[in-house]
N, C-alpha and C positions, 0 to 999 in steps of 0.2 A: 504494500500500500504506500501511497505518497503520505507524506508528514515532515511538517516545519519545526526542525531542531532548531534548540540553543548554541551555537557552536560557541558561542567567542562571549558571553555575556561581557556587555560594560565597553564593546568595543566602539568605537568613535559613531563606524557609521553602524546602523541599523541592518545595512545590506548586507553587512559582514558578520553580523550579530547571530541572526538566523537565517538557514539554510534549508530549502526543501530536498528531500533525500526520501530513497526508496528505503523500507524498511519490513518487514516481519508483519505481519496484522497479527495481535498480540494476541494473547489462550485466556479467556476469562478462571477468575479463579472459583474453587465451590461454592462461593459467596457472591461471585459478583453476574455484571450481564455484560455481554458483548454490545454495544451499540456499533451502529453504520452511521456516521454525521451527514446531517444536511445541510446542516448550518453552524456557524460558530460565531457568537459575537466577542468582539474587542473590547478586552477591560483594557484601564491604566494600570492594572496590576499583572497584565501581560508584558507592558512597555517596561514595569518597574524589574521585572524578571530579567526581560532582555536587555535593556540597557545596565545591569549589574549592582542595581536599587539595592536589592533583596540579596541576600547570601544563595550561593549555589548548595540547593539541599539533592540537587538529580545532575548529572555528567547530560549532556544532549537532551534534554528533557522538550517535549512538548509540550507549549504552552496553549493557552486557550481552556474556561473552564464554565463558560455559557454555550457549550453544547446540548445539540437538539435535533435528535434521529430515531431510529426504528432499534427495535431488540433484535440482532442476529445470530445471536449463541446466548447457552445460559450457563451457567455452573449447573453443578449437581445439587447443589444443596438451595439452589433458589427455588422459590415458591411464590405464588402472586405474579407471574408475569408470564406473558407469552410472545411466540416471538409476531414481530409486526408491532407490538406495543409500541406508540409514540413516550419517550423519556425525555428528560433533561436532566445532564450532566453538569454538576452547578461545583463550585469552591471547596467545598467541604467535603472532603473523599472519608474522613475514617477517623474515628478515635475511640478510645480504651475502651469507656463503657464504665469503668469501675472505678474509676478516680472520684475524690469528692467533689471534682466540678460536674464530672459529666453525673452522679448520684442526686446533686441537686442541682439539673437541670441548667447547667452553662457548661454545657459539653464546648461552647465555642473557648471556652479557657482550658482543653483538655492538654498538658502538657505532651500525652502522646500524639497529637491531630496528627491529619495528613491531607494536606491538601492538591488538589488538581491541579495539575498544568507546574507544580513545583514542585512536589516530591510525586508525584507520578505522574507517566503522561494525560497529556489532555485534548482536549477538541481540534487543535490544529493539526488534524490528520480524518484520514477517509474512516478510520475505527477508532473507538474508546472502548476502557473499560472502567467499569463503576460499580461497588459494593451492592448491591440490591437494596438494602437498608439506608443507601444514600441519595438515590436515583427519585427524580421527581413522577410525578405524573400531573397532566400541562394542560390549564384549559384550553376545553375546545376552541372556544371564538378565535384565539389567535391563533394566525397561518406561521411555521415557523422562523420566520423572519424580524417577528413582534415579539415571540416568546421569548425567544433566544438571549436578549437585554435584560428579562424581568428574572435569570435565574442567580444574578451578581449586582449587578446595577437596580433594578428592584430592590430583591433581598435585606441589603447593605441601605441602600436609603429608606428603609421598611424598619431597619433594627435603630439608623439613627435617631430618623426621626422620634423614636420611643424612647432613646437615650435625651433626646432635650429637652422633654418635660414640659412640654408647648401645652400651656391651659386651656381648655376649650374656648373659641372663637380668640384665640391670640396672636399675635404679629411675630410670625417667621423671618428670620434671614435667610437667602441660601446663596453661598460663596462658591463660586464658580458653576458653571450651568452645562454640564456635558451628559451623558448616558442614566447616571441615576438622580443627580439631579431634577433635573428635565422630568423623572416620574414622580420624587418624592413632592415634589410641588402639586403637581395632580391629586397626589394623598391628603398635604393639607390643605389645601383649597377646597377637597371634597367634605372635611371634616369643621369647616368654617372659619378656618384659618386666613389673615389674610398675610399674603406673600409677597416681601422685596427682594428681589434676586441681583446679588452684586455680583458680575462676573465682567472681563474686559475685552469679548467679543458681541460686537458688534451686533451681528448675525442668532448669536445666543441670548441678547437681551433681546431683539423680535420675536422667537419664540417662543421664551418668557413671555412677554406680554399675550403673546395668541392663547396661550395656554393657560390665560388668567391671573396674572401676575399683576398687584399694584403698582409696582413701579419696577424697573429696571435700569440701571445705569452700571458704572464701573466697577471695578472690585474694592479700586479704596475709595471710593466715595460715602457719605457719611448718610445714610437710607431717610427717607423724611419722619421718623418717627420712630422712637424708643424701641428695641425689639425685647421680647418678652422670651424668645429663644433664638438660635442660631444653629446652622452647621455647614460646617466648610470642608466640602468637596474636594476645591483645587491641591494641589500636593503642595503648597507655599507655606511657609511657619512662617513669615511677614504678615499675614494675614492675621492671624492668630490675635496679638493686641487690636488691630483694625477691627475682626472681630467684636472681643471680648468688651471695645469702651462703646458697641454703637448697642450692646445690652441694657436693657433699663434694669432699676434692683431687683434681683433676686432672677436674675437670668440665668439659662444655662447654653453655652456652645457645646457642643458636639462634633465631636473631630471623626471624618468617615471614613479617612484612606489608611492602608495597610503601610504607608511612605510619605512622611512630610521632612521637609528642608528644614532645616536650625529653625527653633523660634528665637526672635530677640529679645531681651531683656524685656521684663513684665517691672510695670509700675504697679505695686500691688494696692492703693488708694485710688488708683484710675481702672486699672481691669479686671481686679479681684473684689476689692470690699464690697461691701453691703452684701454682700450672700450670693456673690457672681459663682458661676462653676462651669468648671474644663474637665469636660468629659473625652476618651477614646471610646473609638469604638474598632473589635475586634470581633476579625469574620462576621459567623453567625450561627444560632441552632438550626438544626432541621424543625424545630417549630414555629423559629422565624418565618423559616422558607415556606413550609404547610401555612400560616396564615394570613401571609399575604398572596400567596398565589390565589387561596380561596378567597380575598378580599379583592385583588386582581377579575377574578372571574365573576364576581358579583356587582363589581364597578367600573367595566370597560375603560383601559387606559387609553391615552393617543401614546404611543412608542413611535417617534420620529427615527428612524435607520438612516442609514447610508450602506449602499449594498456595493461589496467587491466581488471578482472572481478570486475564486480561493488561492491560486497561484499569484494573487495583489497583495498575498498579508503581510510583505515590507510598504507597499505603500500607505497599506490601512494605519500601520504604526507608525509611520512618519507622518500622516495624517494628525493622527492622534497627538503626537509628538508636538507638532505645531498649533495644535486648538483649529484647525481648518474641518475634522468633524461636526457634522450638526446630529444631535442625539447617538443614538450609538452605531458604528461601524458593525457589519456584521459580513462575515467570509458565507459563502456559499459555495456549496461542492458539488461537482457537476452528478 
């Protein structure tokens, strides 16, 4: 099968970074399912892989981990699926189980996790494999082009958002406007939130506003009004204070990416006191993912894509790379 390795993480150009190469279609194990991809979308935490963000946990590893295909082999030990099954192949590949995170329920703190596309391969290839116990199932309404976004990019703006602690009918921030962004705006606006979106594309604050947005302007611009929560998308720790002083009291940010740059020195009488708070956020549970997808399916999103041929996913990434994506890239495989 064709599949896009890591060869060179961290190396200058992107083109050198990853390389498609003929390889093996892999042997599901008694636990997991064979998938056939149809589609694969582009996180930043593909880019953070390949440009050398993230520590190398796999030698060549396949990245891509919003995959969304057919079941074509099973283990032996799987149950509940047959083949033809439409899946999604999402972030979160495996952990212990028996830890005291994963016992009370933040498996996403599981010190043993394993994640797709970085310690095992992932979407950027004609086959995956995926634990059966990990593996989604995708509502229908969306064709897999839509879906393919809501299994990382969803997910992640699905866990932030519930990390900032956003009061009902309260005033959102959202700091940069790309793939999950772009949906978790859709979540609070549907819950009556009202949303300023600071981000420094042009192009990203018109969709913002299409998609309901109060106001839209740059990243460090100051939002016309107090924000009661925040969370910042963009990978920039300059952000970060910009953020945390356009908080009114008793605000929380919420930080959404797996990779942010230095933050700078915090005034802590300007962007901590009066009961300010800086939240991460890391991965996700699988009940994250079960309840937004089923909030997903009960509340039709608009998912803005940009669609490549699968043998483009250096351009997709230097796309990416540049902020010239609108909503999220997504590879397709012939």
């Amino acid at each position: 099968m064709r599949a896009w390795q890591v060869t060179d993480p961290g190396a200058p150009d992107i083109g050198t970074a990853i390389q498609l190469r003929t390889v093996p279609i892999p042997a599901p194990e008694p636990d997991e399912l064979l998938v056939r991809v149809s589609v694969c979308a582009v996180c930043r935490t593909d880019l953070h892989v390949v440009q050398g963000d993230l520590p190398v946990h796999r030698s060549d590893v396949v990245p891509g981990h919003e995959a969304v295909g057919r079941v074509a082999a099973m283990g032996t030990e799987v149950s509940g699926f047959a083949e033809g099954d439409r899946v999604g192949v999402a972030w979160l590949r495996r952990t212990c189980g028996v830890c005291r995170y994963c016992t009370r329920g933040a498996e996403n703190l599981c010190p043993r996790s394993e994640y797709t596309g970085w310690d095992a391969d992932g979407g950027y290839a004609e086959y995956v494999t995926v634990p059966a116990g990990y593996a989604y199932r995708l509502p229908e309404a969306y064709p897999d082009e839509r879906v393919a976004p809501l299994l990382c990019a969803g997910i992640i703006g699905f866990r932030a958002l519930r990390r900032a602690n956003l009061p009902s009918g309260g005033r959102l921030g959202i700091y940069g406007f790309g793939a999950s962004a772009h949906l978790t705006a859709q979540l609070a606006i549907a819950q009556g939130a009202t949303v300023h979106v600071l981000t420094r594309s042009a192009v990203a604050q018109e969709l913002a506003r299409t998609l309901g947005a109060a106001s839209a302007a740059d990243a460090y611009a100051t939002p016309p009004e107090p924000l009661d929560a925040a969370i910042l998308f963009a990978p920039v720790g300059d952000l970060v204070p910009v953020a945390l002083a356009a908080l009114d009291r008793g605000g929380t940010l919420s930080i959404a990416g797996i990779h942010l740059s230095d933050i700078p020195t915090l005034n802590y009488q300007r962007h901590l006191f009066q009961e300010r708070a800086l939240l991460s956020v890391t991965a996700n549970t699988r009940e994250d993912g079960r309840q937004f997808l089923d909030l997903a399916a009960r509340h039709p999103l608009e998912v803005a894509t940009t669609a490549y041929p699968f043998t483009e996913a250096v351009s997709a990434l230097r796309d990416l790379a540049a902020d010239r994506v609108n909503g999220a890239a997504v590879l397709h495989l012939p």
